[in-house]
Each structure stands twice: as structure tokens, then as C-alpha cells.
Backbone and ligand atoms as CSV (ligand in chain L), in Angstrom:
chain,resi,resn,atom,element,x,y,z
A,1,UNK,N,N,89.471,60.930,59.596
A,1,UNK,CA,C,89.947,60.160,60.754
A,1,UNK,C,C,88.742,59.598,61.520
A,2,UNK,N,N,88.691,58.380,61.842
A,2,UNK,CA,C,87.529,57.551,62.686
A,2,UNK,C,C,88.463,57.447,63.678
A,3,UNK,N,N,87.376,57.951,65.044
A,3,UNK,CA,C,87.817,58.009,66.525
A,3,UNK,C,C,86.666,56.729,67.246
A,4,UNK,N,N,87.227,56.122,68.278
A,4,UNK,CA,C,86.454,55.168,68.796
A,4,UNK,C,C,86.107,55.759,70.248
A,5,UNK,N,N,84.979,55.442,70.921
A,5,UNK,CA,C,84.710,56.300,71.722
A,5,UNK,C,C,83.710,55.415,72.591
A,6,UNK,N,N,83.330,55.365,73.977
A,6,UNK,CA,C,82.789,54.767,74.976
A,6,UNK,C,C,82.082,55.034,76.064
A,7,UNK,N,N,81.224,54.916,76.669
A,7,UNK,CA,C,80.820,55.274,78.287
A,7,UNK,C,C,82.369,54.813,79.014
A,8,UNK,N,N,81.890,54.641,80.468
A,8,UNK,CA,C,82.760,54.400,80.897
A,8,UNK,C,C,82.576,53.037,81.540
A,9,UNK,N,N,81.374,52.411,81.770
A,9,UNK,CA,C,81.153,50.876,81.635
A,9,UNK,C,C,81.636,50.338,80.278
A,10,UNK,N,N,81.489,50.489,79.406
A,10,UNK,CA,C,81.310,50.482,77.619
A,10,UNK,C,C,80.472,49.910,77.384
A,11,UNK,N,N,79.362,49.822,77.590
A,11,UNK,CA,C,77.991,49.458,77.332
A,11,UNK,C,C,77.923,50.510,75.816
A,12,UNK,N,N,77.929,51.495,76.163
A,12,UNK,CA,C,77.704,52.680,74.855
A,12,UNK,C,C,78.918,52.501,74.334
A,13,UNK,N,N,79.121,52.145,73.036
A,13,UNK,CA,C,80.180,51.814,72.698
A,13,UNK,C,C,79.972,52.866,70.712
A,14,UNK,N,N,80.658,53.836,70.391
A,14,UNK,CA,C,80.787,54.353,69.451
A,14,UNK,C,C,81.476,54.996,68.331
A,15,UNK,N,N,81.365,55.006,67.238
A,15,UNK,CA,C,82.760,55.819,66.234
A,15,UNK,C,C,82.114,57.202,65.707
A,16,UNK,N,N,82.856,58.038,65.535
A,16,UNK,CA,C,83.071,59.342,65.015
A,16,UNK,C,C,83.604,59.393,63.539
A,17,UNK,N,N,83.075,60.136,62.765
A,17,UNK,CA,C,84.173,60.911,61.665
A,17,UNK,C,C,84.326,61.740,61.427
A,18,UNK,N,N,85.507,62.202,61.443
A,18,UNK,CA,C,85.761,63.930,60.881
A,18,UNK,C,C,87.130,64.109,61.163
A,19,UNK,N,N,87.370,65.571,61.760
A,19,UNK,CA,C,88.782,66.192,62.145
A,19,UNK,C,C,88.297,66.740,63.116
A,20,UNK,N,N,88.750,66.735,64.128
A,20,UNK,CA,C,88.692,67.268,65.075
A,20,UNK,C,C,89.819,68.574,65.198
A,21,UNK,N,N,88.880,70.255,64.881
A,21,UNK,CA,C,89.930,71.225,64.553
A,21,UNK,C,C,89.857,72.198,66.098
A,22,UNK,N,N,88.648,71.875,66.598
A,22,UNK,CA,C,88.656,72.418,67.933
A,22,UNK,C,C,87.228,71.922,68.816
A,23,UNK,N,N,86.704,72.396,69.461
A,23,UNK,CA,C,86.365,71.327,71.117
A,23,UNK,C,C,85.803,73.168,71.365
A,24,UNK,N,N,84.067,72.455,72.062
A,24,UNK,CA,C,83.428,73.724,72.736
A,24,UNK,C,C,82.942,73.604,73.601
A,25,UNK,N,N,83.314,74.786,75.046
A,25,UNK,CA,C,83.173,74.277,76.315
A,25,UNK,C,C,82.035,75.350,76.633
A,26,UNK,N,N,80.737,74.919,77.031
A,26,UNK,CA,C,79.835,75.768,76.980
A,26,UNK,C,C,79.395,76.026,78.360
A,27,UNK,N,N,78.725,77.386,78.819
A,27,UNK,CA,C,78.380,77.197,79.958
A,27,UNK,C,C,76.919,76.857,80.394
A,28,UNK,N,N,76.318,76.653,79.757
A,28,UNK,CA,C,74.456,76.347,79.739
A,28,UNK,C,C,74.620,75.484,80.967
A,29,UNK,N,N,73.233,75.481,81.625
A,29,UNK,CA,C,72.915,74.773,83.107
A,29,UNK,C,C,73.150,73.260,82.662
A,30,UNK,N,N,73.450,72.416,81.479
A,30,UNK,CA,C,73.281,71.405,81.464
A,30,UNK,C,C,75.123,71.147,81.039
A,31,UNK,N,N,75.637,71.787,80.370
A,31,UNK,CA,C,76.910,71.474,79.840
A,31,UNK,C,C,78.256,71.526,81.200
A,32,UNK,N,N,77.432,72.990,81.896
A,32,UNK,CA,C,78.450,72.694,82.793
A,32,UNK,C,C,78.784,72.151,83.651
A,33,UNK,N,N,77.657,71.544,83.836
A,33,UNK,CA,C,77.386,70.003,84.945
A,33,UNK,C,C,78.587,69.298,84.614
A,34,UNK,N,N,78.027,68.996,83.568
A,34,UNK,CA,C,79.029,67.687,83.131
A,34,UNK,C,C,80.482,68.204,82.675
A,35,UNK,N,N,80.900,68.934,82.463
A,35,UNK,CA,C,82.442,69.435,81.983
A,35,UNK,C,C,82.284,68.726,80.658
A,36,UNK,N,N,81.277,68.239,79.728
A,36,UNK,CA,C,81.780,68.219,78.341
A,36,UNK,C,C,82.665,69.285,77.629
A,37,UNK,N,N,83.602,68.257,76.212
A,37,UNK,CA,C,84.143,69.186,75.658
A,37,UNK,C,C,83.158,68.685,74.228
A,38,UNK,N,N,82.808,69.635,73.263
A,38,UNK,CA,C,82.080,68.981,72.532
A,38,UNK,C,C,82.444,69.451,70.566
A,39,UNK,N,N,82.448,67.998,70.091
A,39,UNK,CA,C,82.622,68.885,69.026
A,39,UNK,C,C,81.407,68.261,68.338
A,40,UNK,N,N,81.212,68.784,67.016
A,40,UNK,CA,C,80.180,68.996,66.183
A,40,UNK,C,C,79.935,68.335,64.847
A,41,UNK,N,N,79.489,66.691,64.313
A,41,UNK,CA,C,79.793,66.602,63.267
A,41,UNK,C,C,78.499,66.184,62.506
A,42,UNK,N,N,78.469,65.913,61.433
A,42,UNK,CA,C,76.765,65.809,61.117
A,42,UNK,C,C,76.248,64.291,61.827
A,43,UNK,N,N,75.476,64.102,62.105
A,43,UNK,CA,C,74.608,62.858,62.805
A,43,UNK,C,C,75.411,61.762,61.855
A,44,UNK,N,N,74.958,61.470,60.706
A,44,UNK,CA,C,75.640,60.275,59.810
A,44,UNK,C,C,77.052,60.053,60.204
A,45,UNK,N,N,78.142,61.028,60.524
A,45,UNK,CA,C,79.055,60.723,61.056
A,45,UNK,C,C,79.540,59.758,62.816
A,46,UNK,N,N,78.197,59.743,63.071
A,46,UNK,CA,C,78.527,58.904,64.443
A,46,UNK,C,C,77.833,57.612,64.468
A,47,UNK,N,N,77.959,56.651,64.669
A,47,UNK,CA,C,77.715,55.343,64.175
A,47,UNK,C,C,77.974,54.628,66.020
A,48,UNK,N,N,76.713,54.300,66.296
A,48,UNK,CA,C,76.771,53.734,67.960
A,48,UNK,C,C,76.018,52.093,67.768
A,49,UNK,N,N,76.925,51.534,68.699
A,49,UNK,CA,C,76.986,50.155,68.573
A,49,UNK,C,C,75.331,49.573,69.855
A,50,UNK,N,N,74.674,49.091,69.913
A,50,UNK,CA,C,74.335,48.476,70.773
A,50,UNK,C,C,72.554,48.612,70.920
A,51,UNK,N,N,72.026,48.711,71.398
A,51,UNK,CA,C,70.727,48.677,71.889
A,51,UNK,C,C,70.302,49.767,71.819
A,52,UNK,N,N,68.997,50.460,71.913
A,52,UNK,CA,C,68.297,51.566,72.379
A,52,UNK,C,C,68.126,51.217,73.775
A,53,UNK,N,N,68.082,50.668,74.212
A,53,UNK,CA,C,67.816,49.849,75.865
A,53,UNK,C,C,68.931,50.895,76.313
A,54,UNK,N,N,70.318,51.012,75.810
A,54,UNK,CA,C,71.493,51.052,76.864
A,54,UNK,C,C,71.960,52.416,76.412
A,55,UNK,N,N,71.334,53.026,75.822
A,55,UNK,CA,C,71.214,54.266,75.643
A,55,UNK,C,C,69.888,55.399,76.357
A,56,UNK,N,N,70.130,55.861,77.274
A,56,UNK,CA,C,69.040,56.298,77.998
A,56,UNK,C,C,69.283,57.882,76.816
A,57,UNK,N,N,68.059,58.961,77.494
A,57,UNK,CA,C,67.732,60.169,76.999
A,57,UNK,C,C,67.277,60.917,77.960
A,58,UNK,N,N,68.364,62.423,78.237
A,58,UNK,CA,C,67.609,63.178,78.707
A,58,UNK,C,C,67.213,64.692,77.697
A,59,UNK,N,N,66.004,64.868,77.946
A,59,UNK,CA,C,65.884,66.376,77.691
A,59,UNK,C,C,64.879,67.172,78.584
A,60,UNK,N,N,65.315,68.719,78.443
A,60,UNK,CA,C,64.626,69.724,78.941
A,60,UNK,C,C,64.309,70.567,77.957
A,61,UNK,N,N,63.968,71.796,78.771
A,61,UNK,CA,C,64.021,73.386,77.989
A,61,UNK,C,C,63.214,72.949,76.823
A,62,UNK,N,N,63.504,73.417,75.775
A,62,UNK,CA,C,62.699,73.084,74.538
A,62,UNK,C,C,62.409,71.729,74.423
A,63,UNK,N,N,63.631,70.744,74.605
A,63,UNK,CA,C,63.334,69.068,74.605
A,63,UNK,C,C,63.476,69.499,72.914
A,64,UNK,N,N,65.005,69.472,72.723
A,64,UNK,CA,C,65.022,70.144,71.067
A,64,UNK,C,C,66.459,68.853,70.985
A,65,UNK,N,N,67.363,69.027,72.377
A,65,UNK,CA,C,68.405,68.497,72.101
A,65,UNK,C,C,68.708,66.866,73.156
A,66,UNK,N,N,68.672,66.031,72.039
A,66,UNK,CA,C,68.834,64.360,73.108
A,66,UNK,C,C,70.033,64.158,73.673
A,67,UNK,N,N,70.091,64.648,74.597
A,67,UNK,CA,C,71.135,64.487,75.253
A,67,UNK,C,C,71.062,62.628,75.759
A,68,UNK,N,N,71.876,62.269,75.373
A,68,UNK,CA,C,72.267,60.606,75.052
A,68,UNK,C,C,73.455,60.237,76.926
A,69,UNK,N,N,72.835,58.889,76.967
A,69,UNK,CA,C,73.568,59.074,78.877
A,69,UNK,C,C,73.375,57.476,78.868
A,70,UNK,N,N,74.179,56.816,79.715
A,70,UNK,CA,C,74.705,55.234,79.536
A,70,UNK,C,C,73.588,55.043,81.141
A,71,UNK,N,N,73.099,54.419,81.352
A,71,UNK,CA,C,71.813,53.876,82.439
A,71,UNK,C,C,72.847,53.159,83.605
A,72,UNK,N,N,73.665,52.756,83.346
A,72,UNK,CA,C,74.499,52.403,83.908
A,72,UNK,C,C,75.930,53.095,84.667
A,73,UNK,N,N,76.549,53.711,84.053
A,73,UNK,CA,C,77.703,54.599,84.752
A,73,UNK,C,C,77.231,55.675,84.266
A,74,UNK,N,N,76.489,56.272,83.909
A,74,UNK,CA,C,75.798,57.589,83.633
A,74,UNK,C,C,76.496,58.475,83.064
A,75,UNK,N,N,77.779,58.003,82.272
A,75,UNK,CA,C,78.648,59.284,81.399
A,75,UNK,C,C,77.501,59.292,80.097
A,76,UNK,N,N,77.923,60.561,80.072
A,76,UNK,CA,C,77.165,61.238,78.918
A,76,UNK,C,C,78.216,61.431,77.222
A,77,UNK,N,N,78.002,60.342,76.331
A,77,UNK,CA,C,79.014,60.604,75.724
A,77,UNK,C,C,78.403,61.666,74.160
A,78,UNK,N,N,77.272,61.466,73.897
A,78,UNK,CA,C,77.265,62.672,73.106
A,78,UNK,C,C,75.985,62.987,73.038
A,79,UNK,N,N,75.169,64.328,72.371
A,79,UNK,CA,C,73.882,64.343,72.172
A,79,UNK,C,C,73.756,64.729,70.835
A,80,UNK,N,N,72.287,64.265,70.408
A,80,UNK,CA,C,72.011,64.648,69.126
A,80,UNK,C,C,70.897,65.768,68.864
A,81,UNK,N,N,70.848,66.252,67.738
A,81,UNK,CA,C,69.504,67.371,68.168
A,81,UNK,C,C,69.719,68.238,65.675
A,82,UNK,N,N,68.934,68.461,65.738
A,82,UNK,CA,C,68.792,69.308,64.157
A,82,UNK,C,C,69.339,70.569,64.222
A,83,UNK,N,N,70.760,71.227,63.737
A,83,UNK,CA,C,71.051,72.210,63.255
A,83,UNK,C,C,70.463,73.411,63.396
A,84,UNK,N,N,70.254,74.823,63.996
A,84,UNK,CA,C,68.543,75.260,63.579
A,84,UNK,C,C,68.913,75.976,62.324
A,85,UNK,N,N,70.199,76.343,62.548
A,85,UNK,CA,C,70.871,76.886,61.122
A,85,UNK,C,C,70.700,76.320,59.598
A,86,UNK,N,N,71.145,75.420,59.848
A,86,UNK,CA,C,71.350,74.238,58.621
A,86,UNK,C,C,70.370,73.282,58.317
A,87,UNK,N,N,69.670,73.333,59.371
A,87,UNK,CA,C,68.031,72.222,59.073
A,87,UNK,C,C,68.752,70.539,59.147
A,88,UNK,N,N,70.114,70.401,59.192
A,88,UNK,CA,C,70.695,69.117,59.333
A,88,UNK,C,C,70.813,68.232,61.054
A,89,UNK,N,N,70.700,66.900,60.502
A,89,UNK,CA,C,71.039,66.472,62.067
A,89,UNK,C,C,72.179,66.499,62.085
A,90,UNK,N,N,72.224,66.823,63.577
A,90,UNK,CA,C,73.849,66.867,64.266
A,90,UNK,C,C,74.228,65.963,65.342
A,91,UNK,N,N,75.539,65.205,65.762
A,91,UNK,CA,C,75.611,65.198,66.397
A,91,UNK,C,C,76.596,66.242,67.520
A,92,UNK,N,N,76.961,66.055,68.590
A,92,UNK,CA,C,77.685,66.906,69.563
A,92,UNK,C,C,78.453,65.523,70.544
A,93,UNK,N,N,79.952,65.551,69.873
A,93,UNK,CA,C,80.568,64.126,70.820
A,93,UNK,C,C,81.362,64.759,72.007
A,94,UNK,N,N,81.138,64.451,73.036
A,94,UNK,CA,C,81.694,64.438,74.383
A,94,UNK,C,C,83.564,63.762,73.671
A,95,UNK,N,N,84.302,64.462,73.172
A,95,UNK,CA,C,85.507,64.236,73.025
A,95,UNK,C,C,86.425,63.540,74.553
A,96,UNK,N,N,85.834,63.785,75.780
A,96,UNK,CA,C,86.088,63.590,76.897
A,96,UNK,C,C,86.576,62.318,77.027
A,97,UNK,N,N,85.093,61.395,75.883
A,97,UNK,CA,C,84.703,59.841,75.589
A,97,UNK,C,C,85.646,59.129,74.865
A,98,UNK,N,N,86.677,59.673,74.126
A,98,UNK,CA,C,87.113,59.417,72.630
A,98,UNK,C,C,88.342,58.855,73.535
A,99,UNK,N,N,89.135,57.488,72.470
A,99,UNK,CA,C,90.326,56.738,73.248
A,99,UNK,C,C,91.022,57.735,72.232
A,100,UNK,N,N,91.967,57.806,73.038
A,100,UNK,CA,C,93.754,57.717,72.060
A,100,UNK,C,C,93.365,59.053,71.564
A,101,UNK,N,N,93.132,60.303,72.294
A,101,UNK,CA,C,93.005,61.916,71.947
A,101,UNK,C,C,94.075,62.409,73.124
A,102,UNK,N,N,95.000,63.699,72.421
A,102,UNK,CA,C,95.549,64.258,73.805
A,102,UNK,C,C,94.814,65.336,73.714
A,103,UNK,N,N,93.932,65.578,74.844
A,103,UNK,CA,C,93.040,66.348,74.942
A,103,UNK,C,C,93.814,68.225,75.091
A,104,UNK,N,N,94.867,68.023,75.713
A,104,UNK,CA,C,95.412,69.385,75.467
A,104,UNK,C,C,95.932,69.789,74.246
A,105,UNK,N,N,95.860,69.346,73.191
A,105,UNK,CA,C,96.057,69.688,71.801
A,105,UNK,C,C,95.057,70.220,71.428
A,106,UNK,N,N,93.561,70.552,72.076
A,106,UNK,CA,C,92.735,70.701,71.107
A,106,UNK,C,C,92.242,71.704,71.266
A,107,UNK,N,N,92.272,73.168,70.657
A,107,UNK,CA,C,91.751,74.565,71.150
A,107,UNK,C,C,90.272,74.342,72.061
A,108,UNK,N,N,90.055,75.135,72.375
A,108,UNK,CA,C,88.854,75.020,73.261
A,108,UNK,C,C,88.285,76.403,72.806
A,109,UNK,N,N,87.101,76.177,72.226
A,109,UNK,CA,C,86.244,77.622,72.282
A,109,UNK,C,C,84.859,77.772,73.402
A,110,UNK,N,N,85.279,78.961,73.971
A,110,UNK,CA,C,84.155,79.039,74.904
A,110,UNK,C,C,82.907,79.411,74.151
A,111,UNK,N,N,81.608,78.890,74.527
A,111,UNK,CA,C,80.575,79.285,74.478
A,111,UNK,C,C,80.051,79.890,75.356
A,112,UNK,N,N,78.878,80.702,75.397
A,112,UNK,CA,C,78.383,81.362,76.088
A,112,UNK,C,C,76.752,81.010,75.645
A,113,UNK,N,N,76.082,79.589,76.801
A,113,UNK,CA,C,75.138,78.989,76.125
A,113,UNK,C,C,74.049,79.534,77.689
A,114,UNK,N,N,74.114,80.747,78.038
A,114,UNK,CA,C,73.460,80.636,79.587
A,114,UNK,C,C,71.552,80.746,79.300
A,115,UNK,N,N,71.467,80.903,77.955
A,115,UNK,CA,C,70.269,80.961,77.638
A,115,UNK,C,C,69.277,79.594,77.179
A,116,UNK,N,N,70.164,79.007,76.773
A,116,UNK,CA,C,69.874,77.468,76.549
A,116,UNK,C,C,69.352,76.643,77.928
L,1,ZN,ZN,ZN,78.260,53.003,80.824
């Protein structure tokens, strides 16, 4: 299934692939800012339309994970960062972002990221 997905200007404008089987709500100083729900699919699966310009970057802490943010309405729709498990890139999509999802269908697993 390809999901289409956006900031909220739509400047960041992006697609997803996979299944979406559940959504992880983490509590790390950076996730819970934002109330992302996030799921997990390999990097090649997300395909973003537009500029490096209109894609800003933040990172901290290690500066391991790109947390990806629109310069403009400042939603954060996903970040990317390498597996440490799997040695693969990943991405992490802000499902929050995604059109045409009913977001209460989708289990939610808590994380427990307070070390991150
Ligand atoms: Zn925007």
C-alpha cells in the first residue's frame, strides 16, 4: 500500500510503502514534544518530492537521527537515521502526516525512549 503524506503548508510533500501493522509512541525528550506516531519502514520506501532547501534538519544527542522539519509550518513529518540493529537505513514516518489514515485503527506501542 502507497500512503501520500505532507507538512502542513505542503511544501514537504511525500509517499510511503508498506503496511502499516502498528504506530510507536515514544517518550524521548524529542518525540514527546511533538506527539509523533511513528512507524518504521526501510529508507527506499519513502520517496519525498521537492528540494533539500524545504526540508530543514534537526539533530542532537548523538546527531545519529535526522530528524526532517518543513522551514515553514514546522511539522515534522518523518526522520531518517541507520538501523543500529540491521546496519540498514530507515526511515520513521510521522503517520500523524499521512492523508486518508483512521488513525484510531492503528495499535499504538509505547516506547520507552527516555534515554535517547
Ligand atoms: Zn510546511
Amino acid at each position: 500500500m502507497k500512503y501520500k503524506g505532507s507538512c502542513h503548508c505542503g511544501k514537504i510533500a511525500f509517499e510511503a510503502e508498506g503496511e502499516i501493522t502498528n504506530a510507536m509512541s515514544c517518550n524521548c525528550s524529542i518525540c514527546s514534544r511533538k506527539g509523533s506516531l511513528l512507524w518504521f519502514v526501510p529508507r527506499d520506501r519513502l520517496k519525498y518530492f521537492g528540494s533539500e532547501e524545504d526540508l530543514s534538519t534537526y539533530t542532537f544527542n548523538k546527531h545519529v537521527i535526522k530528524h526532517r522539519f518543513c522551514p515553514t509550518c514546522g511539522i515534522h513529518p518523518f526522520a531518517e537515521a541507520v538501523d543500529p540493529k540491521s546496519g540498514q537505513p530507515t526511515a520513521a514516518i510521522n503517520i500523524r502526516c499521512l492523508e486518508g489514515i483512521d488513525l484510531e485503527s492503528v495499535p499504538v506501542k509505547h516506547f520507552n525512549g527516555r534515554e535517547m
